[in-house]
C-alpha positions, 0 to 999 in steps of 0.5 A: 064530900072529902074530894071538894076540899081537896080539890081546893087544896091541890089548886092552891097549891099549884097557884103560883106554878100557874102563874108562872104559866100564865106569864110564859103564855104572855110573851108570845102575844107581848112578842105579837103587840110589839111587832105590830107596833102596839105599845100601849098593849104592849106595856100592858101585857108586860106589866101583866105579866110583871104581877103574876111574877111578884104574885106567885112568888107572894103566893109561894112564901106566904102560904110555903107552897115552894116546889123543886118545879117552881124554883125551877120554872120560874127563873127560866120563864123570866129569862125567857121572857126577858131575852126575847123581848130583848131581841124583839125590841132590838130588832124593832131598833129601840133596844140597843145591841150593846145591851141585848148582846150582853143580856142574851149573852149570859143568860145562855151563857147560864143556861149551857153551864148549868146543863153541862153541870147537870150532865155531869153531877146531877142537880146542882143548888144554885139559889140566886144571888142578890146581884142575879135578881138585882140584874133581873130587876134592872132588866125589867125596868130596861124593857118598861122604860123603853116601851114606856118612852114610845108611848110618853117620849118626854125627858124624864121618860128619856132619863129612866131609859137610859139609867135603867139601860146603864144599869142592866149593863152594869149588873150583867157583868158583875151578876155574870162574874159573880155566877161563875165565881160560884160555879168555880167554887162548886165544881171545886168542893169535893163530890159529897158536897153535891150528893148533900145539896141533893 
């Protein structure tokens, strides 16, 4: 009688780790439909996969269920997603190579540097910054627009395409600086100050 509930429990609790699994299971089938041309699918998918990321990170606050796990695994399933439709879209010509350059850049630019600073001091506590999610933001309206212009080519589609593109461009350098002011700043403090963030 004791083990329904708890069942219950345990799958509340892991929801939003679910989610975030969900949505990394997408971007191969989201990768497929914009080869294959399928924009309309496309679009779907991404924004499908758009709700999972605001729903799970809703779940988390709203019913306190973060985890060392999900602060972890959901700003990888963002990047990974984003990067690779960067790519994608890049190589199907509606992405410029500016921006893609740019993006995929500091990403695995933050990727190396933080694996380098878990090799070398264990696990390190860098929360994102407003202009980390800010850049995130820009890049999801980056990729909507530009599969939203293939479905409605029209001159207000057009115009949100390129602000969003300028923006992402904009946010990635100072997101970019703004990262390695704050690694700077962390490798400089002294050691007992990584073993307390642990």
């Amino acid at each position: 009688m004791h083990e329904q509930p708890n069942h219950r429990f345990n799958l509340y609790r892991n929801a939003p780790n679910l989610l975030t699994f969900v949505r990394i299971c997408l971007a191969p089938f989201l990768v497929a439909a914009i080869l294959e041309g399928h924009y309309l699918l496309s679009f779907v998918l991404f924004v499908a996969a758009g709700l999972t990321d605001c729903l799970d990170g809703l779940l988390a606050r709203a019913l306190k269920l973060r985890s060392v796990i999900g602060e972890y695994l959901d700003p990888v399933a963002d990047k990974l997603l984003l990067s690779t439709l960067f790519l994608v879209l890049l190589y199907k010509g509606l992405m410029p190579v500016t921006v893609t350059v740019m993006v995929f850049g500091r990403d695995v630019g933050i990727l190396l540097v933080s694996a380098i600073l878990y090799a070398a001091a264990g696990r390190r506590e860098f929360h994102p910054s407003i202009f980390g999610k800010a850049n995130t933001l820009a890049q999801i309206c980056a990729v909507a627009a530009v599969l939203l212009h293939q479905l409605i080519p029209v001159y207000g589609v057009e115009i949100c395409r390129l602000v969003a593109l300028d923006a992402t461009m904009g946010l990635t350098v100072v997101s970019g600086l703004h990262y390695a002011w704050t690694v700077s700043r962390r490798t400089g403090a002294p050691a007992a100050t990584g073993a307390a963030a642990k």
